[in-house]
C-alpha positions, -999 to 999 in steps of 0.1 A, spaced: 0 0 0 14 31 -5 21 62 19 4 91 15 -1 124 29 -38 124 51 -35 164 52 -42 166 12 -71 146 18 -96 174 12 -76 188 -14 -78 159 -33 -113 155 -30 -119 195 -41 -100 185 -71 -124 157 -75 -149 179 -75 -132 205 -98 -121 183 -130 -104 202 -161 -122 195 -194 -88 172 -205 -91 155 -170 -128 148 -176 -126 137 -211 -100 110 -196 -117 99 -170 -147 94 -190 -127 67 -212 -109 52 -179 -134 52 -158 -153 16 -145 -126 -5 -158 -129 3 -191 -96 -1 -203 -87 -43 -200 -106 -42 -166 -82 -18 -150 -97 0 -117 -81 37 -116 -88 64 -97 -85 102 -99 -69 125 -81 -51 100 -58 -26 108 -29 8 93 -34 34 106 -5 33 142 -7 17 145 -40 -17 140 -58 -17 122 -95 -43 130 -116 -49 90 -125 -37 63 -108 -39 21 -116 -24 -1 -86 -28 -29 -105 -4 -17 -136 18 7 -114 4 33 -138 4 71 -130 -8 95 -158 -6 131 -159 -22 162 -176 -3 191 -178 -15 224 -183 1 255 -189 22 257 -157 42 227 -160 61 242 -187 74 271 -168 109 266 -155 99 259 -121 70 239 -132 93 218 -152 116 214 -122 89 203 -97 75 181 -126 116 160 -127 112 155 -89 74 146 -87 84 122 -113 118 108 -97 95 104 -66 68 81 -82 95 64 -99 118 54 -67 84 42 -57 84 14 -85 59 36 -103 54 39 -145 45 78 -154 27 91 -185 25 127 -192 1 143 -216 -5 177 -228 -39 190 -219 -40 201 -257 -27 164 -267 -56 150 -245 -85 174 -262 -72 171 -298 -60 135 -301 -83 115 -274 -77 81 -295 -38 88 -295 -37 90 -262 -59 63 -246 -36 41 -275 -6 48 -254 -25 42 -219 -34 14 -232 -5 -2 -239 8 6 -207 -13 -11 -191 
């Protein structure tokens, strides 16, 4: 099981509540083990951190980045987030939010055969 961080619990669960339209467009294709009966879930504590998507069973985080993450600094916290899930025995995915939105097929494709 992994370790997570019970203060973000309510942040986590405003996210929930507050999807982007890339986030909900994903979600509506992941969703009730859609994808070769694979539970995920959404906005999901991992340590000190909170994935957009997460799949125990395939180790599988995926992440949509907006706009900030390609800041400098949001680049930076992006190479430790990702270092983090990683030293945890964790796969990562990254999409764009514009990838998500303009090539939904492309990119369930590549979850897919992650899974």
């Amino acid at each position: 099981m992994l370790q997570y961080n019970k203060s973000l619990k309510a942040y986590s669960r405003e996210l929930r509540k507050n999807m982007t339209d890339a986030e909900s467009l994903v979600w509506s294709r992941i969703r009730m083990k859609q994808l070769k009966g694979s539970q995920f879930y959404r906005q999901k504590i991992v340590g000190n951190y909170i994935v957009d998507f997460y799949c125990p069973r395939a180790g599988l985080v995926i992440e949509l980045d907006g706009g900030q993450h390609y800041s400098e600094a949001g680049k930076e916290k992006d190479i430790i987030r990702d270092r983090f899930l990683l030293s945890l025995g964790l796969k990562v995915l990254r999409f764009s939010d514009r990838e998500v939105l303009q090539n939904i097929d492309g990119v369930m494709e590549n979850i897919w055969e992650n899974l």
